[in-house]
C-alpha positions in Angstrom: 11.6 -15.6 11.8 9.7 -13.7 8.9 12.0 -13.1 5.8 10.7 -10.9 3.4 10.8 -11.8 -0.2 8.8 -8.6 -2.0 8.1 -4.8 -0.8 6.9 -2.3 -3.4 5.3 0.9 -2.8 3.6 2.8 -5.9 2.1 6.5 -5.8 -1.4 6.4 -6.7 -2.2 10.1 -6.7 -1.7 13.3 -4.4 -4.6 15.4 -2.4 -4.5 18.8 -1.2 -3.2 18.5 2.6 -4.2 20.3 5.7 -1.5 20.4 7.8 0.0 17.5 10.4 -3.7 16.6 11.3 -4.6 15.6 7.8 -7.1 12.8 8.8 -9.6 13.5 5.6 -8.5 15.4 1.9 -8.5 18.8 1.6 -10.6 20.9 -0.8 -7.7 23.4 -1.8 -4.3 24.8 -1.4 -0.8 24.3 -3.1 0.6 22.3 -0.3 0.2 18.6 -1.8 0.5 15.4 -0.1 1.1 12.0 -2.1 -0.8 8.7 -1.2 1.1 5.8 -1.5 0.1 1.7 -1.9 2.7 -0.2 -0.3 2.6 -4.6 -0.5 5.1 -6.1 1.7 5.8 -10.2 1.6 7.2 -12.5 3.5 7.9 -16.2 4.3 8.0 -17.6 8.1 11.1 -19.7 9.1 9.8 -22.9 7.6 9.0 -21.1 4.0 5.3 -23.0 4.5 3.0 -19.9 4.1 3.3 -16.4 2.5 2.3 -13.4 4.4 1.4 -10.1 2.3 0.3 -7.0 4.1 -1.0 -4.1 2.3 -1.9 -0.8 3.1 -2.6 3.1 2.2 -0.1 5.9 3.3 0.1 9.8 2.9 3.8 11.4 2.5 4.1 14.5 3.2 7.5 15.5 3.9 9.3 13.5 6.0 5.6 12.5 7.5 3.8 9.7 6.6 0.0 9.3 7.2 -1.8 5.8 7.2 -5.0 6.8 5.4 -8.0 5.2 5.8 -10.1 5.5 3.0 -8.7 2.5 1.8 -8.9 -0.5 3.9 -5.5 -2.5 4.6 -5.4 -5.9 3.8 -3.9 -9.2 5.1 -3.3 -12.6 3.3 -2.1 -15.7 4.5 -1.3 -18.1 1.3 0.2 -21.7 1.3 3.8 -21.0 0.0 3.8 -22.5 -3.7 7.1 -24.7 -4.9 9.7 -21.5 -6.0 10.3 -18.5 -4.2 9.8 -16.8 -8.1 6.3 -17.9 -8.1 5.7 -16.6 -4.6 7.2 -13.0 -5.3 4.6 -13.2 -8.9 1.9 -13.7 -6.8 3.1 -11.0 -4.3 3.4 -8.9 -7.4 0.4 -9.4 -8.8 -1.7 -9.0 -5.4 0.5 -5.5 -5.5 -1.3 -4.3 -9.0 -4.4 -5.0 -7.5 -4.3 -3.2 -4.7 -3.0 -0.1 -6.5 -5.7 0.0 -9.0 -8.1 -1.0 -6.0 -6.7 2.1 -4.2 -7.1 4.5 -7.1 -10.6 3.2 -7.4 -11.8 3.9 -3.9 -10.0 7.4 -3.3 -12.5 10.3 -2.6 -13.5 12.2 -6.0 -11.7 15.1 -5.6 -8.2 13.1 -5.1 -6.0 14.3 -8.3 -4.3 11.2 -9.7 
């Protein structure tokens, strides 16, 4: 059983969006879509390694869009001694990710 210890989710800009088949960034319009970073952590039952999954979404609306410009990311980490020192790490892989995310998006994504 997978408990999870950290989930976060910050916005790290907003495109133009075409529609319900926004696979790439639009060049124009007012209709704006918003891409998020999102970490989620977690322990397996015997609290002996930390899982963090990361990825890239698009909300639109009540839609959301994994988007693939940036890559998701798994890591599988020995659990350290506190459960406070876990959710820093957690944290801290988070912040990366974020900045990674607003590094990589296509120039004419608005942050």
């Amino acid at each position: 059983m997978m408990k999870v210890i950290f989930e976060e989710e910050t916005e790290v800009g907003q495109c133009d969006y075409e529609g319900a088949d926004a696979t790439e960034f639009g060049s124009g319009g007012a209709d704006h879509a918003t891409l998020f970073a999102h970490t989620q952590a977690t322990l397996n039952g015997h609290s002996s390694l930390l899982r963090v999954e990361q990825h890239c979404y698009l909300r639109h609306g009540e839609e959301a869009l994994e988007q693939s410009s940036v890559a998701p990311k798994i890591f599988l980490e020995p659990a350290v001694s506190t459960r406070e020192e876990m959710v820093a790490l957690a944290r801290e892989l988070h912040r990366r990710y974020s900045e990674e995310a607003r590094e990589q998006v296509p120039a004419r994504f608005s942050v």
